[in-house]
Each structure stands twice: as C-alpha cells, then as structure tokens.
Backbone as a chain_set.jsonl record, in Angstrom:
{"seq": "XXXXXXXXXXXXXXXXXXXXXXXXXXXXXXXXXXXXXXXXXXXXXXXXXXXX", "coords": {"N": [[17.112, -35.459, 16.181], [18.245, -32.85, 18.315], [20.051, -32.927, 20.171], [21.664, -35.207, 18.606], [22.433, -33.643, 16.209], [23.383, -31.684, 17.151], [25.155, -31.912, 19.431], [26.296, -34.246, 19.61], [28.98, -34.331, 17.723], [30.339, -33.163, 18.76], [31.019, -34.559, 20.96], [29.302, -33.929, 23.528], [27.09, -34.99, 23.988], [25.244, -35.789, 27.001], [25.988, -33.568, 28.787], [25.36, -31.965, 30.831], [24.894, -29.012, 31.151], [25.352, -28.243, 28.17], [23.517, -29.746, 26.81], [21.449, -28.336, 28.306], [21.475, -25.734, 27.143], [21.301, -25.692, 24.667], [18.458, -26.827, 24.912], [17.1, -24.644, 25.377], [17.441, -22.586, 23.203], [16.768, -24.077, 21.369], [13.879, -24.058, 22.174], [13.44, -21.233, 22.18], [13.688, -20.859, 19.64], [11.354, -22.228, 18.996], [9.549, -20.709, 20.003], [9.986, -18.286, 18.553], [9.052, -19.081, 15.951], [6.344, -20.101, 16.232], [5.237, -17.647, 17.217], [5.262, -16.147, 14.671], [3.934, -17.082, 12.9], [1.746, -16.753, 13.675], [1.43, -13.868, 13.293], [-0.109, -13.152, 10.833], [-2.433, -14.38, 11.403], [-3.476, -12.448, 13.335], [-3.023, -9.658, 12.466], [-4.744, -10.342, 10.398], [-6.739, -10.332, 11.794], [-7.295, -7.942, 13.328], [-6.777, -6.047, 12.076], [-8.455, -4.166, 10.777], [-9.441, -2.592, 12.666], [-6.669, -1.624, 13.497], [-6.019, -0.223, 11.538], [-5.777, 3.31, 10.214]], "CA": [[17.108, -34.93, 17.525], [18.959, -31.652, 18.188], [21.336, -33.734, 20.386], [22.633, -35.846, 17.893], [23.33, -33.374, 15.243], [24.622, -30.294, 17.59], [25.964, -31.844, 20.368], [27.573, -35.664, 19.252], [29.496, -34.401, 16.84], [31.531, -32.246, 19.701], [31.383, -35.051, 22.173], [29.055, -33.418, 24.175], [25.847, -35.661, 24.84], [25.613, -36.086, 28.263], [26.852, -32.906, 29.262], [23.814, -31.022, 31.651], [24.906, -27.28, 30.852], [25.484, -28.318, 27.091], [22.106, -30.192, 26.735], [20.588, -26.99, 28.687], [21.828, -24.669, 26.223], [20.887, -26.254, 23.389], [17.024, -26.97, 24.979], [17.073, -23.227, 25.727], [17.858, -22.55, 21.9], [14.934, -25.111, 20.423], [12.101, -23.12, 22.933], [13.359, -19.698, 21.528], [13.376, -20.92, 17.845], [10.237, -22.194, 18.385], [8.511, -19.301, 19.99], [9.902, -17.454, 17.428], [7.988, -19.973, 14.612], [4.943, -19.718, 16.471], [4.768, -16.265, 16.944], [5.748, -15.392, 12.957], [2.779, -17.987, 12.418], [0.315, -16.208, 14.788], [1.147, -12.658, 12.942], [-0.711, -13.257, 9.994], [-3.543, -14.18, 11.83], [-3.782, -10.944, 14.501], [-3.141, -8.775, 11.52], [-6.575, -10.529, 9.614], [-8.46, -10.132, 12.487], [-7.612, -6.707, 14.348], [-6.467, -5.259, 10.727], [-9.593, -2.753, 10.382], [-9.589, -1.694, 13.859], [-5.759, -0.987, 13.981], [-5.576, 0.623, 10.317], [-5.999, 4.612, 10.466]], "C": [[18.287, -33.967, 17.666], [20.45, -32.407, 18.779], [22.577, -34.488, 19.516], [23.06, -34.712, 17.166], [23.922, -32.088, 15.993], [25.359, -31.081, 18.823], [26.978, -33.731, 20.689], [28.385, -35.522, 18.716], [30.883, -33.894, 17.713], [31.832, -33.447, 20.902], [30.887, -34.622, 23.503], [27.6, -34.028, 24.737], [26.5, -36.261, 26.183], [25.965, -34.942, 29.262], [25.634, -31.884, 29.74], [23.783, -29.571, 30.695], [25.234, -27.683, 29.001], [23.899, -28.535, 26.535], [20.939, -28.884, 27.025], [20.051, -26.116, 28.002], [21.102, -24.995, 24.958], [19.053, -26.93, 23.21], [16.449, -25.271, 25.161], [17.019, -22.65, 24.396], [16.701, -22.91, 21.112], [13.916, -24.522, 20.943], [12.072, -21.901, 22.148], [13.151, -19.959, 20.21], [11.735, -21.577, 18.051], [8.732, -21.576, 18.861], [8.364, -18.551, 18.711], [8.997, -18.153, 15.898], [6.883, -20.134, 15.038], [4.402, -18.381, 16.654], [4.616, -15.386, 15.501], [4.416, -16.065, 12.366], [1.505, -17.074, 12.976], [0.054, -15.002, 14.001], [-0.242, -12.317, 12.105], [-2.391, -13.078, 10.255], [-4.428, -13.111, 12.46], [-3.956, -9.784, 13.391], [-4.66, -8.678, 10.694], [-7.511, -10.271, 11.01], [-8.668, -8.611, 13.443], [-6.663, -5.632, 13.123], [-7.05, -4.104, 10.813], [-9.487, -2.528, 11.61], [-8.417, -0.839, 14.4], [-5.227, -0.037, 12.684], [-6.481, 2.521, 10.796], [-7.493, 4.758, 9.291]], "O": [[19.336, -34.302, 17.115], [21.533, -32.484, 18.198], [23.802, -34.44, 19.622], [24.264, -34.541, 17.354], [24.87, -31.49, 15.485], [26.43, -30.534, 19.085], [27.809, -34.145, 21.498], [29.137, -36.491, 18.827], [32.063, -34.133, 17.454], [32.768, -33.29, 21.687], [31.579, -34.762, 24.511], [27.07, -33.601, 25.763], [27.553, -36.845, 26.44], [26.217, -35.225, 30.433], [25.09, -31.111, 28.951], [22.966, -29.197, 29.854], [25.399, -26.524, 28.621], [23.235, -27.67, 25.963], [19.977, -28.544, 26.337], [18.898, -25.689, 27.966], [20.283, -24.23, 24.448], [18.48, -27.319, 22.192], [15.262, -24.984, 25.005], [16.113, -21.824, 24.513], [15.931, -22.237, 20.427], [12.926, -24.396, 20.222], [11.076, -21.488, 21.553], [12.373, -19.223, 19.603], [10.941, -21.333, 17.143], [7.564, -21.722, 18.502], [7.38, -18.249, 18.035], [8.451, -17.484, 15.021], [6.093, -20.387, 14.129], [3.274, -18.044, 16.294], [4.04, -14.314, 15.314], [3.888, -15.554, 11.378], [0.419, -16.931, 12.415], [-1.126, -14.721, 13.795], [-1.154, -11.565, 12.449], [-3.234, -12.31, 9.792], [-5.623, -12.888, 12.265], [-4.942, -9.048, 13.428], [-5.397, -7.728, 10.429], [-8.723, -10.073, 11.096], [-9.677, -8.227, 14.033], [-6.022, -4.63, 13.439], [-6.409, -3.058, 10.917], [-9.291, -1.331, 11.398], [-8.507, 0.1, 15.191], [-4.258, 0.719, 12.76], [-7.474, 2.725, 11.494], [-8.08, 5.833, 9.168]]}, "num_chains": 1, "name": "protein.A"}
C-alpha cells in the first residue's frame, strides 16, 4: 500500500494533505498506465484510416 512504503517511513500516515498528495500521484500514474496500454490498441484499429 502506497502509504506504508511512501509515507511511514517519514512519519506521515495520518496526515490528510500528505495522504492527498500521494492519492493524487497513484490516479496520474495510473492514467498514465492505462492510457500507454490503450495506444496500441487505437493505433491497430484507426491505423489505415490515419496513415497517409
């Protein structure tokens, strides 16, 4: 759990705006790993219509 290993080590579970930050952090990393996942796919399927 992200808590324990980024934010026990500082003494910081428990801490709203710490916790925040660090749930704010895990959404963007894992847009970004679903969107890098999705490419592949958009590319196979709108490939021939967006190639010249």
């Amino acid at each position: 759990m992200l808590s324990d290993t980024e934010l026990r080590p500082f003494g910081l579970v428990g801490n709203t705006d710490a916790e925040r930050t660090i749930g704010a952090r895990a959404m963007e990393s894992a847009k970004k790993t679903f969107l890098d996942g999705l490419r592949p796919l958009v590319e196979e399927m709108l490939g021939s219509y967006l190639a010249p």
